[in-house]
Backbone atoms as SQL, in Angstrom:
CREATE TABLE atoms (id INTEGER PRIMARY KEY, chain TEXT, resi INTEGER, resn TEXT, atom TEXT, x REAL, y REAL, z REAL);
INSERT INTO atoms VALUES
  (1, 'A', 1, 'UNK', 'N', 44.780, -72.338, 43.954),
  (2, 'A', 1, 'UNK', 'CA', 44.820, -71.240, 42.987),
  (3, 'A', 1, 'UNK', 'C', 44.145, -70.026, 43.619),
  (4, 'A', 2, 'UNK', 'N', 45.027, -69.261, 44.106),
  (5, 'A', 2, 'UNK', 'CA', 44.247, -68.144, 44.620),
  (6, 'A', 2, 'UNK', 'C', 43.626, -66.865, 43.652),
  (7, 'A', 3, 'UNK', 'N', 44.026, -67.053, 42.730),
  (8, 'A', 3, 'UNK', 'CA', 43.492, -66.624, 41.537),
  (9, 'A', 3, 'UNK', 'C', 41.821, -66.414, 41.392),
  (10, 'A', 4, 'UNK', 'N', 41.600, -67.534, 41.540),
  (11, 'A', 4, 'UNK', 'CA', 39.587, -67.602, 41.752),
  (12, 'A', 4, 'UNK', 'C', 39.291, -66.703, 42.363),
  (13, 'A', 5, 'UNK', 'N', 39.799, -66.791, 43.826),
  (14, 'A', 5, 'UNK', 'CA', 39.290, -66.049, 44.953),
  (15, 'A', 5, 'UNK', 'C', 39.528, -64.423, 44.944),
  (16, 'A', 6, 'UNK', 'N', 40.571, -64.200, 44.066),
  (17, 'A', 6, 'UNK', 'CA', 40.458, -62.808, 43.398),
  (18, 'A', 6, 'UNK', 'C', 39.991, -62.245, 42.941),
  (19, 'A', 7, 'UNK', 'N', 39.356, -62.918, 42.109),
  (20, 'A', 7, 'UNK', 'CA', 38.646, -62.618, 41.155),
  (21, 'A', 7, 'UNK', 'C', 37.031, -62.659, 41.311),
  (22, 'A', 8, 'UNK', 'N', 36.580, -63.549, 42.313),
  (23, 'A', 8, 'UNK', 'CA', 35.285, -63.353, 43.024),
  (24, 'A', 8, 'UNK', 'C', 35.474, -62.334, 44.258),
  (25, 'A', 9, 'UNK', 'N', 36.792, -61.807, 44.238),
  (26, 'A', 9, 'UNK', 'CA', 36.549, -60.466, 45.583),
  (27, 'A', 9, 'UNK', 'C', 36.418, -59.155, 44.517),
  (28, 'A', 10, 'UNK', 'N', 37.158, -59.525, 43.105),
  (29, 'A', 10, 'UNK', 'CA', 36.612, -57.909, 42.367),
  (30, 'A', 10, 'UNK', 'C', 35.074, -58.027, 42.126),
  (31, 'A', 11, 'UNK', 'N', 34.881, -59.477, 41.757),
  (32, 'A', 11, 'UNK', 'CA', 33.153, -59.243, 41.176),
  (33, 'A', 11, 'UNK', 'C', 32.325, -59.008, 42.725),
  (34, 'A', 12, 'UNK', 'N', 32.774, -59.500, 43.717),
  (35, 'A', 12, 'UNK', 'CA', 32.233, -58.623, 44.714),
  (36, 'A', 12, 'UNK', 'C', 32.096, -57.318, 45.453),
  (37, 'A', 13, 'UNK', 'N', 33.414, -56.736, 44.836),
  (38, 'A', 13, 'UNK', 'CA', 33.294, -55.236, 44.826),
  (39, 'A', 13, 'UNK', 'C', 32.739, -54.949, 44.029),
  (40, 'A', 14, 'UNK', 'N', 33.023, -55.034, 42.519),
  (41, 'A', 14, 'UNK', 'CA', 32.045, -54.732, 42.145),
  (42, 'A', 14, 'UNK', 'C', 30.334, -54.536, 41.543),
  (43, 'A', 15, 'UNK', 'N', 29.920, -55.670, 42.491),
  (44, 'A', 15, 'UNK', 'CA', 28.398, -56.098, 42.897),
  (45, 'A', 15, 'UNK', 'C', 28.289, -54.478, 44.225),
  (46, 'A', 16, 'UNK', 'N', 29.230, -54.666, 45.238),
  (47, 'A', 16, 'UNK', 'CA', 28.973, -53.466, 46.011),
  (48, 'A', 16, 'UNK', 'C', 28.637, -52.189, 45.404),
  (49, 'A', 17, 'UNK', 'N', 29.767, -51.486, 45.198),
  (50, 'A', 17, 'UNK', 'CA', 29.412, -50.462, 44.385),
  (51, 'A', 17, 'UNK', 'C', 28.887, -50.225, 43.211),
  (52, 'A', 18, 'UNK', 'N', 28.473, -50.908, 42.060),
  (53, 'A', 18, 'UNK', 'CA', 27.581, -50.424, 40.922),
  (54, 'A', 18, 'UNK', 'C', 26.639, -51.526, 41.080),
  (55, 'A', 19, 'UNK', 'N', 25.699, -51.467, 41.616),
  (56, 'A', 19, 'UNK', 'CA', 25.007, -52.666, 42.132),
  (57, 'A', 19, 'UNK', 'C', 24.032, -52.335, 40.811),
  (58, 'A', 20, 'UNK', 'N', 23.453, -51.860, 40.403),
  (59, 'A', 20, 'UNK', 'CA', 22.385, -51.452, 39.261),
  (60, 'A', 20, 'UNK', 'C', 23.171, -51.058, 38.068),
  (61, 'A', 21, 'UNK', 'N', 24.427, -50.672, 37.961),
  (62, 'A', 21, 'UNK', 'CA', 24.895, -50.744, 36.720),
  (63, 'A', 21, 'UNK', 'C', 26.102, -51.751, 36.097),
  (64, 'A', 22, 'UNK', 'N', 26.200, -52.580, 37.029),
  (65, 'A', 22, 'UNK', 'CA', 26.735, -53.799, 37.344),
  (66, 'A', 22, 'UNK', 'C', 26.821, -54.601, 35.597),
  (67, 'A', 23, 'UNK', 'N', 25.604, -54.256, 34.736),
  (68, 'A', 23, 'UNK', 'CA', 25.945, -55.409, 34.130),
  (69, 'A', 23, 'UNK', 'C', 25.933, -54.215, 32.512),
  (70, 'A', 24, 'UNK', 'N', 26.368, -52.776, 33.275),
  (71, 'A', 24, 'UNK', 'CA', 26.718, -51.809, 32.032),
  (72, 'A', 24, 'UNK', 'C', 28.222, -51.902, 31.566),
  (73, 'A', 25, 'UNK', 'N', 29.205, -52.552, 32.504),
  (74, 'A', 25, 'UNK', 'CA', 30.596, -52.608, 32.619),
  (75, 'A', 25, 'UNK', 'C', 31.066, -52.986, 31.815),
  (76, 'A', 26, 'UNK', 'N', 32.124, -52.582, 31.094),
  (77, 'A', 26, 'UNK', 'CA', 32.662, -53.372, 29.389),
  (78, 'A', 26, 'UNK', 'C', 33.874, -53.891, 30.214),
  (79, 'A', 27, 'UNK', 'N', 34.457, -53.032, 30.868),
  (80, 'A', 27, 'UNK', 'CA', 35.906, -53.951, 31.418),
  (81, 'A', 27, 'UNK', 'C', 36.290, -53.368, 32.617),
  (82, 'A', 28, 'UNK', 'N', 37.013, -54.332, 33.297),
  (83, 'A', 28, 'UNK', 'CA', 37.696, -53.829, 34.541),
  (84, 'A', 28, 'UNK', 'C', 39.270, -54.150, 34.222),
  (85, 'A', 29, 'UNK', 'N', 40.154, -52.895, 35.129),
  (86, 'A', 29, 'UNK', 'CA', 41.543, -53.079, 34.906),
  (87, 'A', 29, 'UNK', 'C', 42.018, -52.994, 36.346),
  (88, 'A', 30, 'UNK', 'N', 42.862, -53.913, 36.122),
  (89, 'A', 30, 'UNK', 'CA', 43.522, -54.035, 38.042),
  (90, 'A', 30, 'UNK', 'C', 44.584, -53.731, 37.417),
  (91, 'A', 31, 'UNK', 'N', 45.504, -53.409, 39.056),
  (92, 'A', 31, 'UNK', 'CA', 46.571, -53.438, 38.720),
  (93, 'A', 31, 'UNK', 'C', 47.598, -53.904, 39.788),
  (94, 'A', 32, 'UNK', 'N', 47.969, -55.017, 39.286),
  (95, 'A', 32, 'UNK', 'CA', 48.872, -55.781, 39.904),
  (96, 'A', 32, 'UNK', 'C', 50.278, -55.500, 40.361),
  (97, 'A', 33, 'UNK', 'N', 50.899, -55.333, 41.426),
  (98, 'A', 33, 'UNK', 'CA', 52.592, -54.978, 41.164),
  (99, 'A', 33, 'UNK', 'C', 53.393, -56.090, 41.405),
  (100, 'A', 34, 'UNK', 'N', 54.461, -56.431, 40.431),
  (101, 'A', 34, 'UNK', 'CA', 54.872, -57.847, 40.502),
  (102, 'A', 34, 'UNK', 'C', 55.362, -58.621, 42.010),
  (103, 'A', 35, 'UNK', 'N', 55.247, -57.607, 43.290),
  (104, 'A', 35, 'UNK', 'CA', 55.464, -58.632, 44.087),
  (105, 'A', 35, 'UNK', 'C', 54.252, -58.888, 45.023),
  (106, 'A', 36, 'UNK', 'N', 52.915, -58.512, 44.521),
  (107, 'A', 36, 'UNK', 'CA', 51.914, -59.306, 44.669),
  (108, 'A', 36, 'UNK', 'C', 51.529, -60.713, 44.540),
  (109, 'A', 37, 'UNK', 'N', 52.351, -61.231, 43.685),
  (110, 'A', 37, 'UNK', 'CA', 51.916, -62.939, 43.221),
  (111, 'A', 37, 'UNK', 'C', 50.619, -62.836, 42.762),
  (112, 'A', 38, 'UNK', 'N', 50.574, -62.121, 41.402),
  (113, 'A', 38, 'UNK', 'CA', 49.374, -62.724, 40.686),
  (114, 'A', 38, 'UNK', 'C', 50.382, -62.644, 39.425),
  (115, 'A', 39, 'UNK', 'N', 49.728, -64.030, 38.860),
  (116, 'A', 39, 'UNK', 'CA', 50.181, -63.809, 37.351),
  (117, 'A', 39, 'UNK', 'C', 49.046, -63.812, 36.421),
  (118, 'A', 40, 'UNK', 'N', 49.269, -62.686, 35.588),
  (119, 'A', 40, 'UNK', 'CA', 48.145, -62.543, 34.579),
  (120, 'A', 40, 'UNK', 'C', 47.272, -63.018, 33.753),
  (121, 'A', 41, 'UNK', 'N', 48.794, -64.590, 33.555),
  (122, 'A', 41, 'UNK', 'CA', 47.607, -65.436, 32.419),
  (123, 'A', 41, 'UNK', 'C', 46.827, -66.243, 33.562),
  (124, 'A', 42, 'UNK', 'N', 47.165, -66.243, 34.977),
  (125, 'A', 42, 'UNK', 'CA', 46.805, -66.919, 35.938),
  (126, 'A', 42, 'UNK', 'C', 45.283, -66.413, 36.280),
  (127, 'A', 43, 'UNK', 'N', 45.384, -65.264, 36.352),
  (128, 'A', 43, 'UNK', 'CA', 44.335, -64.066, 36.859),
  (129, 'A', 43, 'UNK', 'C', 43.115, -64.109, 35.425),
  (130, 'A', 44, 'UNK', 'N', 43.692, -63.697, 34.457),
  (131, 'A', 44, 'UNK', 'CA', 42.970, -63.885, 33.159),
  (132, 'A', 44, 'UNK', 'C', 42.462, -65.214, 32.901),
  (133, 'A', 45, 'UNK', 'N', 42.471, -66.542, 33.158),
  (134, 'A', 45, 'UNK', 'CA', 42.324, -67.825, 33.311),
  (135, 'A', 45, 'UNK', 'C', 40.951, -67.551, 34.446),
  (136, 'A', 46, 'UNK', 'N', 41.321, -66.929, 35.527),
  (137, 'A', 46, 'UNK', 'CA', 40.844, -67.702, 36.590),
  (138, 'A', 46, 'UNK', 'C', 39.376, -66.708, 36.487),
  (139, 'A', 47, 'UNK', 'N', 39.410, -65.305, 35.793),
  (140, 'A', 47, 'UNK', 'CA', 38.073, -64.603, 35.724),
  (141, 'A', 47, 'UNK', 'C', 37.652, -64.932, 34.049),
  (142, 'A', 48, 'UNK', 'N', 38.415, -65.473, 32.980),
  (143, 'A', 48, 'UNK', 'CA', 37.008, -66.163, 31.961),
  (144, 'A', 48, 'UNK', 'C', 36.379, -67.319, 32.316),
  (145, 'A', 49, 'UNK', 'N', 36.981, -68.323, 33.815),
  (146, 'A', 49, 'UNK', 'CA', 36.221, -69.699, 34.344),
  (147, 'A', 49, 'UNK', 'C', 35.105, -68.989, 34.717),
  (148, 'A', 50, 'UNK', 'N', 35.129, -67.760, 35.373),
  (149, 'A', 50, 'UNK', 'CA', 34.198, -67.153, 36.726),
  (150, 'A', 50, 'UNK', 'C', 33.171, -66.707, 35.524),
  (151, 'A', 51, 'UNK', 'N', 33.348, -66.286, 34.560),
  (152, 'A', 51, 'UNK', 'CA', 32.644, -65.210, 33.969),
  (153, 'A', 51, 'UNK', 'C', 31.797, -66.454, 32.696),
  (154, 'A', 52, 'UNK', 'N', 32.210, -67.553, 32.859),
  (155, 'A', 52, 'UNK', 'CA', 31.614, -68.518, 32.003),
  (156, 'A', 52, 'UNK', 'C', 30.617, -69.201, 33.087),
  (157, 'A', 53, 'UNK', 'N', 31.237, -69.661, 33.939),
  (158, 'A', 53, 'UNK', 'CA', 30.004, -69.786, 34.999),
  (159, 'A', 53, 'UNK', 'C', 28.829, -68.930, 35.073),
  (160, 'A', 54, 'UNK', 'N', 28.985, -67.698, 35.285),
  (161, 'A', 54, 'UNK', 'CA', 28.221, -66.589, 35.585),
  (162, 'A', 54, 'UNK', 'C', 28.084, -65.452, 34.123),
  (163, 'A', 55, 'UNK', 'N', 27.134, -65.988, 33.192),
  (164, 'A', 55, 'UNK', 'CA', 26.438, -65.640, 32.051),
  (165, 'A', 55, 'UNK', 'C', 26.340, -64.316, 31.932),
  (166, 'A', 56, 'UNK', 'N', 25.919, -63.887, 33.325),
  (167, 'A', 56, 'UNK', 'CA', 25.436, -62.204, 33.429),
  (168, 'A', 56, 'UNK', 'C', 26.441, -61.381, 33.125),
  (169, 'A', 57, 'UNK', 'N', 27.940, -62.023, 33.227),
  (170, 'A', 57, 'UNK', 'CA', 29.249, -61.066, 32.647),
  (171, 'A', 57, 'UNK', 'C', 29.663, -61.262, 31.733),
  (172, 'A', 58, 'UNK', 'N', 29.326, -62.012, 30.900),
  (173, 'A', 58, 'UNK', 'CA', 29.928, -62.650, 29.474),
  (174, 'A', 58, 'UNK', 'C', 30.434, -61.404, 28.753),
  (175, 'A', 59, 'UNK', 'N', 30.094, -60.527, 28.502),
  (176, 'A', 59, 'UNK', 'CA', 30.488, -59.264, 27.806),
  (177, 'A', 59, 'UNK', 'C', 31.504, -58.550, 28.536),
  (178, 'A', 60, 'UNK', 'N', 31.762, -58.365, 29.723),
  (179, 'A', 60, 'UNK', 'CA', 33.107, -58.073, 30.522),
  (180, 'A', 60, 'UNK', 'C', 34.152, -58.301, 29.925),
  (181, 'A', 61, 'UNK', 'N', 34.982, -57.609, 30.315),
  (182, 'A', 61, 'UNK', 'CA', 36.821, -58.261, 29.878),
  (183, 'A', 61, 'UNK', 'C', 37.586, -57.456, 30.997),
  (184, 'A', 62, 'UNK', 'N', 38.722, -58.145, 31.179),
  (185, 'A', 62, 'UNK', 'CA', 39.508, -57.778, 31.997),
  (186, 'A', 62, 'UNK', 'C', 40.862, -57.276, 31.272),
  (187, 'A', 63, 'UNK', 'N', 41.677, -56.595, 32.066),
  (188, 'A', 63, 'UNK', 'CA', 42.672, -55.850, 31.664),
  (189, 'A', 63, 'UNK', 'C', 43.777, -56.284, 32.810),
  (190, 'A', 64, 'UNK', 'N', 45.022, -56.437, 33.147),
  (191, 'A', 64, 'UNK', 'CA', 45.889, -56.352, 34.381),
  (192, 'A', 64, 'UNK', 'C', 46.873, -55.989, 33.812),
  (193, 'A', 65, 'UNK', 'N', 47.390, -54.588, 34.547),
  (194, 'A', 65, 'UNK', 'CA', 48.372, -53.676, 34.567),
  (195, 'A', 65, 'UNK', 'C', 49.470, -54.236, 35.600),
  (196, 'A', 66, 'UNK', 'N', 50.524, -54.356, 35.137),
  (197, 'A', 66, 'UNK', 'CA', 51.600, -54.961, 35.972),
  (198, 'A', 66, 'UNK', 'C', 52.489, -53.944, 36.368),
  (199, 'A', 67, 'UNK', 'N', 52.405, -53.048, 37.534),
  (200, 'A', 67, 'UNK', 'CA', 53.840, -52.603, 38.150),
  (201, 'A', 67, 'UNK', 'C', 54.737, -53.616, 38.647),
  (202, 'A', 68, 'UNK', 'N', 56.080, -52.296, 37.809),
  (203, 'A', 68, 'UNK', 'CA', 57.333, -52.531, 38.380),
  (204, 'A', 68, 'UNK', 'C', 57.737, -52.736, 39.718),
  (205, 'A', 69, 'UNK', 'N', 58.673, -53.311, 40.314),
  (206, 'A', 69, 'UNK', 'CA', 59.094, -53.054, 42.010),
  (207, 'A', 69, 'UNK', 'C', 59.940, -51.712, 41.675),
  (208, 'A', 70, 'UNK', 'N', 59.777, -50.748, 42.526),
  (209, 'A', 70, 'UNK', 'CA', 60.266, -49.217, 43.108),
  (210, 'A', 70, 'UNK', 'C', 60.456, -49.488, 44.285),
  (211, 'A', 71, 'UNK', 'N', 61.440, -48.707, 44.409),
  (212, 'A', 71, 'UNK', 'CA', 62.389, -49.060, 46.020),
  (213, 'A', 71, 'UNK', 'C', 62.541, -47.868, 46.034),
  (214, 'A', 72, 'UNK', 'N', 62.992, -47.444, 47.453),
  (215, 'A', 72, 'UNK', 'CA', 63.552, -46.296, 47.445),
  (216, 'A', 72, 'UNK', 'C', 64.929, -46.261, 48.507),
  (217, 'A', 73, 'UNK', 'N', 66.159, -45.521, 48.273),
  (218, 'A', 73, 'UNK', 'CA', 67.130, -45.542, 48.704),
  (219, 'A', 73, 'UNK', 'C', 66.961, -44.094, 50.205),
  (220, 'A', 74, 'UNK', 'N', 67.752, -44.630, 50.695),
  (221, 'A', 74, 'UNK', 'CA', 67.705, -43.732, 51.857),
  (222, 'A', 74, 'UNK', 'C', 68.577, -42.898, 51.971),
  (223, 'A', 75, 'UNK', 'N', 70.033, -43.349, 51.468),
  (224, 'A', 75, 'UNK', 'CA', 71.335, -43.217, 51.386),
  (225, 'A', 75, 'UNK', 'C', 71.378, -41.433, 50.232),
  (226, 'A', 76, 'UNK', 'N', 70.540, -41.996, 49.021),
  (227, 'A', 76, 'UNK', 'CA', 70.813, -41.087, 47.962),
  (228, 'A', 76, 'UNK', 'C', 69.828, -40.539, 48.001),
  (229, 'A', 77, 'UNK', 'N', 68.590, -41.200, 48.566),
  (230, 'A', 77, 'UNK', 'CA', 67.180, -40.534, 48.292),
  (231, 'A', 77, 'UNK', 'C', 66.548, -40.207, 47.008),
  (232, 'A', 78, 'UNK', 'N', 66.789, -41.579, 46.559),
  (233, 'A', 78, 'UNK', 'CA', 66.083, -41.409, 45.093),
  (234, 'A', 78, 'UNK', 'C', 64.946, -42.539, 44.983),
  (235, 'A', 79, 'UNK', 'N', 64.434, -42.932, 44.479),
  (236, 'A', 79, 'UNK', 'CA', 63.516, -44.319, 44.015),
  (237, 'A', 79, 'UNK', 'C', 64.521, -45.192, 42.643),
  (238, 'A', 80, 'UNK', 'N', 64.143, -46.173, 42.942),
  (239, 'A', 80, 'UNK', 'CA', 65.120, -47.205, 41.604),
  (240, 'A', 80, 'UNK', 'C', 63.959, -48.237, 41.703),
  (241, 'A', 81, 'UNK', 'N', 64.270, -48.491, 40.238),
  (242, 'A', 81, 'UNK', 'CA', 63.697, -50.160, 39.684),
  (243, 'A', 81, 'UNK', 'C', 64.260, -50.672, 40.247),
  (244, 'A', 82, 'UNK', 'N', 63.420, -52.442, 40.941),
  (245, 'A', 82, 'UNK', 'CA', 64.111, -53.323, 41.253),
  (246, 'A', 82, 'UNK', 'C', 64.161, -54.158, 40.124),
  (247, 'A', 83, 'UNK', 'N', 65.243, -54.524, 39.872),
  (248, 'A', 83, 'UNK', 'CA', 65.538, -55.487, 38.451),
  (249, 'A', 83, 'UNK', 'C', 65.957, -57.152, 38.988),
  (250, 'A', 84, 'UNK', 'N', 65.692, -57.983, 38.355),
  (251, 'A', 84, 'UNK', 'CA', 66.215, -59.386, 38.433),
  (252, 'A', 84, 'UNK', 'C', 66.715, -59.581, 39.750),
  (253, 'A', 85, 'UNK', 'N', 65.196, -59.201, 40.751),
  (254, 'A', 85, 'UNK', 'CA', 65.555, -59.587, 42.649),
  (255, 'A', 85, 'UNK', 'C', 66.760, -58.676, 43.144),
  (256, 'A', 86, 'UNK', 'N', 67.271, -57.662, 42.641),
  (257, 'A', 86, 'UNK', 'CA', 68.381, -56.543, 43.087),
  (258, 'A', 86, 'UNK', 'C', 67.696, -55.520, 44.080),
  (259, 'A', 87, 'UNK', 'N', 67.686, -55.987, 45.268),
  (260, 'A', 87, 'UNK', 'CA', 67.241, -54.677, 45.935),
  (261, 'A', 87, 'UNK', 'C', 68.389, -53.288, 46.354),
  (262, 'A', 88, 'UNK', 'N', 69.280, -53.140, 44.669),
  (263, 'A', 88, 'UNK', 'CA', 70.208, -52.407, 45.571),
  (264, 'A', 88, 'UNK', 'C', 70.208, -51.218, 44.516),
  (265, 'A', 89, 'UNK', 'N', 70.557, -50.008, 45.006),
  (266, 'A', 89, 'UNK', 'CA', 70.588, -48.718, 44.225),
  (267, 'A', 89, 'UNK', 'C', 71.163, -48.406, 43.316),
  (268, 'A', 90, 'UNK', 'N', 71.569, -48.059, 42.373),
  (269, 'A', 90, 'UNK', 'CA', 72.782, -47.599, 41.591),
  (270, 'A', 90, 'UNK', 'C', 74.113, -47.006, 42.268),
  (271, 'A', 91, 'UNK', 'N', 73.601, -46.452, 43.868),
  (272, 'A', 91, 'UNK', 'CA', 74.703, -45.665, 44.533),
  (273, 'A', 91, 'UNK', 'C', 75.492, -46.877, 45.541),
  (274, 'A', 92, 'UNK', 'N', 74.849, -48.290, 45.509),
  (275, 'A', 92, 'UNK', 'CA', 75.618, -49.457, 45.976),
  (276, 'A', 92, 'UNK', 'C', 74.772, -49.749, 47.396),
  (277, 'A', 93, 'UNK', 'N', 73.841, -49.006, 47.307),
  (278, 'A', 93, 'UNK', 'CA', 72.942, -48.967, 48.851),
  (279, 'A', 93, 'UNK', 'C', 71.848, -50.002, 48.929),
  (280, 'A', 94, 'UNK', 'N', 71.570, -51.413, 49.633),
  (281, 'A', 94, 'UNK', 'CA', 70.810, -51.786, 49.764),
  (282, 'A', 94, 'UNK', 'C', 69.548, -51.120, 50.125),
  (283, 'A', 95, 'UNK', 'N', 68.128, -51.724, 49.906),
  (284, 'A', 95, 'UNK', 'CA', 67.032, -51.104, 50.359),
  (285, 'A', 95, 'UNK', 'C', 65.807, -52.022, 50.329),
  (286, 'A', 96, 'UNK', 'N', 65.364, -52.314, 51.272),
  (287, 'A', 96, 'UNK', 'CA', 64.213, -53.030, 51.186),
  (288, 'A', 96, 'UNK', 'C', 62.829, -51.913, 51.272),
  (289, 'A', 97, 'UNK', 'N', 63.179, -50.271, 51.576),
  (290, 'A', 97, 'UNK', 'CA', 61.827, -50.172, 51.176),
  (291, 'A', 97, 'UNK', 'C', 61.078, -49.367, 50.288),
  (292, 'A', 98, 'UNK', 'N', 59.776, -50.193, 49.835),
  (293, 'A', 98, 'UNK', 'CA', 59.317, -50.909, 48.512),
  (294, 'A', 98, 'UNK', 'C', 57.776, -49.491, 48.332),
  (295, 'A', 99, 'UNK', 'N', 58.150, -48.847, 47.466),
  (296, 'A', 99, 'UNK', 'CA', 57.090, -48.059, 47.227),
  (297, 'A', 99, 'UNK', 'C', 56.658, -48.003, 46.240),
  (298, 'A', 100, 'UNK', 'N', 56.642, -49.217, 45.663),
  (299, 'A', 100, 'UNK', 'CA', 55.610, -49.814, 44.460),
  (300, 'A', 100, 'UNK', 'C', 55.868, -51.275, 44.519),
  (301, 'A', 101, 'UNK', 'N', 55.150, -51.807, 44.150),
  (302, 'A', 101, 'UNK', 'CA', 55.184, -53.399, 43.507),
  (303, 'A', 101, 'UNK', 'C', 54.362, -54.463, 44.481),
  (304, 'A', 102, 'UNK', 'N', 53.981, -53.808, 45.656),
  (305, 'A', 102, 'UNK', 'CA', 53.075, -54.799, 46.537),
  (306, 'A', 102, 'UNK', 'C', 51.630, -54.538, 46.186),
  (307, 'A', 103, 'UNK', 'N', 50.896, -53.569, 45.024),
  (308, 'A', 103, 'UNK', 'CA', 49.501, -53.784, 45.389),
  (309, 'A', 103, 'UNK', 'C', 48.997, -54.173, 44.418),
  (310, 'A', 104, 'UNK', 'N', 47.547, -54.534, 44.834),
  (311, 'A', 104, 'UNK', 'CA', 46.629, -55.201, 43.883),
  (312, 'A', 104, 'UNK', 'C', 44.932, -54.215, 44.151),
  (313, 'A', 105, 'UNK', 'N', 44.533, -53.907, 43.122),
  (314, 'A', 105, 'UNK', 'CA', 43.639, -53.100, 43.174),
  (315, 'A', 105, 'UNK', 'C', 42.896, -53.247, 42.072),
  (316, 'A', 106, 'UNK', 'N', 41.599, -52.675, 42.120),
  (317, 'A', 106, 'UNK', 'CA', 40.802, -52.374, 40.802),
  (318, 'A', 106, 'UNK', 'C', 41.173, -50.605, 40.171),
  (319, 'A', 107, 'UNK', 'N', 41.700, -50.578, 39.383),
  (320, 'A', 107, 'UNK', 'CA', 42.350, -49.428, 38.977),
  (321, 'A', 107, 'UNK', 'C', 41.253, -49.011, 37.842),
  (322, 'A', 108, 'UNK', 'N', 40.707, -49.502, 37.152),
  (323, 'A', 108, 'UNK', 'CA', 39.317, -48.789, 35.993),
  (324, 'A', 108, 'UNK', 'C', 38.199, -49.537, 36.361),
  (325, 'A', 109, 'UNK', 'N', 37.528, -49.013, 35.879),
  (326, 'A', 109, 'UNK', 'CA', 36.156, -49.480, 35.809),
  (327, 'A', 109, 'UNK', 'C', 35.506, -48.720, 34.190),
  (328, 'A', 110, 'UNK', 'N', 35.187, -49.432, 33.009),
  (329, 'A', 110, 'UNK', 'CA', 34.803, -48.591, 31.997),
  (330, 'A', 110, 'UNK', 'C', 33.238, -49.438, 32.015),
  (331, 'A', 111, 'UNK', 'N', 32.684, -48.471, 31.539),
  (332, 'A', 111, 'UNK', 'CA', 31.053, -48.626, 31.659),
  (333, 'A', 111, 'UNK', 'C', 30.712, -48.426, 29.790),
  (334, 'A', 112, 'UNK', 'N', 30.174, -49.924, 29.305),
  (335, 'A', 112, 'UNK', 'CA', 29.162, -49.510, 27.659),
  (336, 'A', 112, 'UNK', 'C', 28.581, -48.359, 27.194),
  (337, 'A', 113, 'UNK', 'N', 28.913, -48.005, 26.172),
  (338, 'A', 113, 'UNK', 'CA', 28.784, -46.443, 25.925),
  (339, 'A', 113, 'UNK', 'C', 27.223, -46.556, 25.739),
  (340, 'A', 114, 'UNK', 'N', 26.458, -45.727, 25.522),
  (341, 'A', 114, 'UNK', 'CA', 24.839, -45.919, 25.893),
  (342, 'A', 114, 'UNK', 'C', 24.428, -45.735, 24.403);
């Protein structure tokens, strides 16, 4: 389950950077693009195990934003949804390249209002 290990690389980023306000954080939002291979209830599963282990986040919540696959055509020079594994354009143009849907990131960070 690589899921865990995801989820102990965000709480390790974010141990890096808010190292002292670390435990002000109400939620973090990633954002996944579906040809990353995370699945959400997978991801959401695998950080309330982490966050039950580790007491100090109990008040955390997570969020995961799922991009679409975006392709872009060369032919027409436009960007298209990839739909149901179709890497092909509306103009009939194959395209493998992909300018959305491969990343995984921490996209928010919201901090307890004081």
């Amino acid at each position: 389950m690589h899921e865990l290990s995801i989820v102990k690389d965000i709480f390790s980023t974010l141990e890096e950077h808010y190292q002292t306000k670390i435990n002000d954080i109400q939620k973090v939002q990633i954002t996944a693009g579906l040809l990353s291979n995370v699945q959400p209830i997978l991801i959401q599963n695998a950080f309330d195990a982490f966050i039950h282990d580790n007491e100090v986040y109990n008040d955390m919540d997570l969020e995961v934003v799922v991009n679409d696959i975006i392709a872009h055509c060369d032919n027409c020079d436009k960007d298209f949804k990839v739909e149901f594994h179709r890497f092909v354009c509306s103009c009939g143009t194959p395209s493998t390249n992909i300018v959305q849907g491969n990343e995984l990131f921490i996209s928010k960070v919201i901090f307890k209002q004081s």
